[in-house]
N, C-alpha and C positions, 0 to 999 in steps of 0.2 A: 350839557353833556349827558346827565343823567337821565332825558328822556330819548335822546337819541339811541342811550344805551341799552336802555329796555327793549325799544323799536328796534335793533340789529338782531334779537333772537329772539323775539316775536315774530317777525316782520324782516327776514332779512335785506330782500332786495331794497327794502322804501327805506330801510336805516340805513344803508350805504349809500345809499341817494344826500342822504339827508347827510350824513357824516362826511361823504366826499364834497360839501362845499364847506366844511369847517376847515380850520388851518390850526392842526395841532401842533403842538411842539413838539422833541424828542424829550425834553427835560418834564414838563407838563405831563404826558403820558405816563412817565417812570412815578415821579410823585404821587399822580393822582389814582393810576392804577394797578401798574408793574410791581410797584414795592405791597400793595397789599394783596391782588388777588395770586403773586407768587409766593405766598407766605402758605397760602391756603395746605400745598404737599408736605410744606418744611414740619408746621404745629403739627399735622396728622401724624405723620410719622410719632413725631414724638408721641401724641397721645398713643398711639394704637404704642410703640413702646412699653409705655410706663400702663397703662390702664388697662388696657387689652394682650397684653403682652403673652397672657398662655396661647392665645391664637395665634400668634406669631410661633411661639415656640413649637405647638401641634405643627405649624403647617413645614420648619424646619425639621420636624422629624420626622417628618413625611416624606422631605426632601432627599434628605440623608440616607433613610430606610432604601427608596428609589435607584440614587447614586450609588448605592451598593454593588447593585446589578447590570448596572453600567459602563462599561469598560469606557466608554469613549467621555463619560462624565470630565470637565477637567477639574483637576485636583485644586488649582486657586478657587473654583466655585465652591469647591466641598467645604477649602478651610477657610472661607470667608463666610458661607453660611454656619460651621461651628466657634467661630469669634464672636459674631454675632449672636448666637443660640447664648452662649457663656457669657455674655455683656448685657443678655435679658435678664438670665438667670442670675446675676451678681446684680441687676438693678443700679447699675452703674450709671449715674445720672447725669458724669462727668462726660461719659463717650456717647451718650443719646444725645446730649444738647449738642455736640460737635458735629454728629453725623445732623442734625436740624438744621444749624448753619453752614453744613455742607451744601445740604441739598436745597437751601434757600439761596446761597450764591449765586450755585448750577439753575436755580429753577428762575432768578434775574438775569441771566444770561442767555435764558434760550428766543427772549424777543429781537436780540441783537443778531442773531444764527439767522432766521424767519426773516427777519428785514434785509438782511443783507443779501440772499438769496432771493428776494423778490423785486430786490434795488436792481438785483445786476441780471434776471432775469425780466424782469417787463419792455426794455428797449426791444431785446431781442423778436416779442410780439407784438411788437407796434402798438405799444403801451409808453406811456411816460415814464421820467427817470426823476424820481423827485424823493428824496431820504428820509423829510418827516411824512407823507404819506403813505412810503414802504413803512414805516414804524408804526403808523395809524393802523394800517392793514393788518400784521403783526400780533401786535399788540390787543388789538382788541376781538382776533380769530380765536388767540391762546386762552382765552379767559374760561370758554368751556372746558377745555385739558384742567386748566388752573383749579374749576371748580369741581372738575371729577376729582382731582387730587384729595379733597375730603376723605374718601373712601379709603385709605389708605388706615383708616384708623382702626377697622376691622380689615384682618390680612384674609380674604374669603374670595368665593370663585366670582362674585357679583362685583367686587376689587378691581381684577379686571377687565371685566364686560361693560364698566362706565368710565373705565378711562378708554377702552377702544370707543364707546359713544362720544368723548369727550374729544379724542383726537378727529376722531369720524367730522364731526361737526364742524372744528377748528380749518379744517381743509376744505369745507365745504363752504366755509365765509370767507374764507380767502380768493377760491374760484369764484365767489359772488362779488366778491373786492377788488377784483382782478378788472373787471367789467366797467362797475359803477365806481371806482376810486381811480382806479391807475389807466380806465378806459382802454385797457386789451381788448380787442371787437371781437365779438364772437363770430365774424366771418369765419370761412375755410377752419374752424374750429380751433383757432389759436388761443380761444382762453382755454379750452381742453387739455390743450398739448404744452400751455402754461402749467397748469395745478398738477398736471402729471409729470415733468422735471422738476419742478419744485416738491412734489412729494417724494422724490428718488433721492432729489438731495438732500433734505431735510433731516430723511428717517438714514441714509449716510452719515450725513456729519452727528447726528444725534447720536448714534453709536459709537463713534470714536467718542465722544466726548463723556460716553454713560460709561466707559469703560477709563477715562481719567476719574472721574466721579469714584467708581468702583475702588477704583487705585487708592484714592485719600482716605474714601470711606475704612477702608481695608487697612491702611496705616493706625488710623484711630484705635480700631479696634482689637490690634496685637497689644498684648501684654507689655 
């Protein structure tokens, strides 16, 4: 697995070659990679929290000063980034670790969103229908997102210019996965018009669900 792994972002196309004739599991995958390379946003957070944390709180005053002048700002974002600002500044170590295994749950759940949406979208383009290799696809597209998620540690404008590389890239192994794993033909441009419903829905359901994230985050951090 581990040189296939290398070779998928080196090498994309010849590692999807090479990985669409393995037979992963759903559970294998979770083990071997899901539970740690989505760890990688949860610890940042926390570090850029506790360690970096004046940058954090510069960039919420930043925010605040802005949302001033704002009318149309909404008021849950204002009083969510001043819970947050007060939860740095109290060094409350109780409500970081919680918001960490917040966004480590959310961040093990997002390969089961990506599989499931390319489960039920590959039939559609005369692709195969097979659930551990919509998870193989998945799963190992997410891992650059995963490993932008470092960045998180410094809260800076380069933050997120490598998570947009990081998603940039995830989408662009999956329309390569699309082809060599799940064999959507690039005739009549159907792996195309693949990766492009799949990325409407994806960054869809991601937003509902960044705003339940929000929701718990937000609980945590009321007094």
């Amino acid at each position: 697995m581990f040189k296939n792994f290398l070779d998928l972002y080196f090498k994309p196309k010849q590692g999807w070659e090479e990985l669409g004739k393995e037979k992963f599991t759903i559970k294998d995958l979770y083990l071997k990679i899901v539970i740690i390379f989505a760890f990688i946003p949860a610890i940042s957070h926390f570090i850029g929290f506790t360690l970096f944390k004046n940058m954090y709180i510069a960039a919420i005053n930043e925010f605040l000063k802005m949302a001033e002048q704002d009318k149309e700002q909404s008021q849950r974002t204002i009083e969510y980034m001043k819970a947050l600002k007060q939860a740095l500044l109290d060094n409350d170590l109780t409500k970081e670790l919680s918001i960490m295994l917040i966004t480590y749950g959310f961040e093990l759940f997002k390969p089961v969103v990506l599989a499931t949406i390319i489960l039920f979208l590959s039939p559609a383009f005369k692709g195969i229908k097979d659930p551990d290799k919509s998870f193989t696809v998945a799963v190992f597209a997410l891992v650059p997102s995963w490993a932008a998620g470092a960045f998180y540690v410094v809260n800076s404008p380069i933050t997120m210019f490598m998570l947009f590389l990081g998603t940039f890239y995830t989408f662009y192994l999956v329309f390569i996965g699309a082809e060599k794993v799940l064999k959507i033909p690039s005739e009549d441009s159907k792996n195309f018009q693949f990766i492009i419903v799949a990325i409407i829905l994806y960054l869809v359901i991601s937003g509902v669900i960044g705003q339940i994230e929000a929701g718990l985050t937000y609980r945590v951090l009321l007094p």
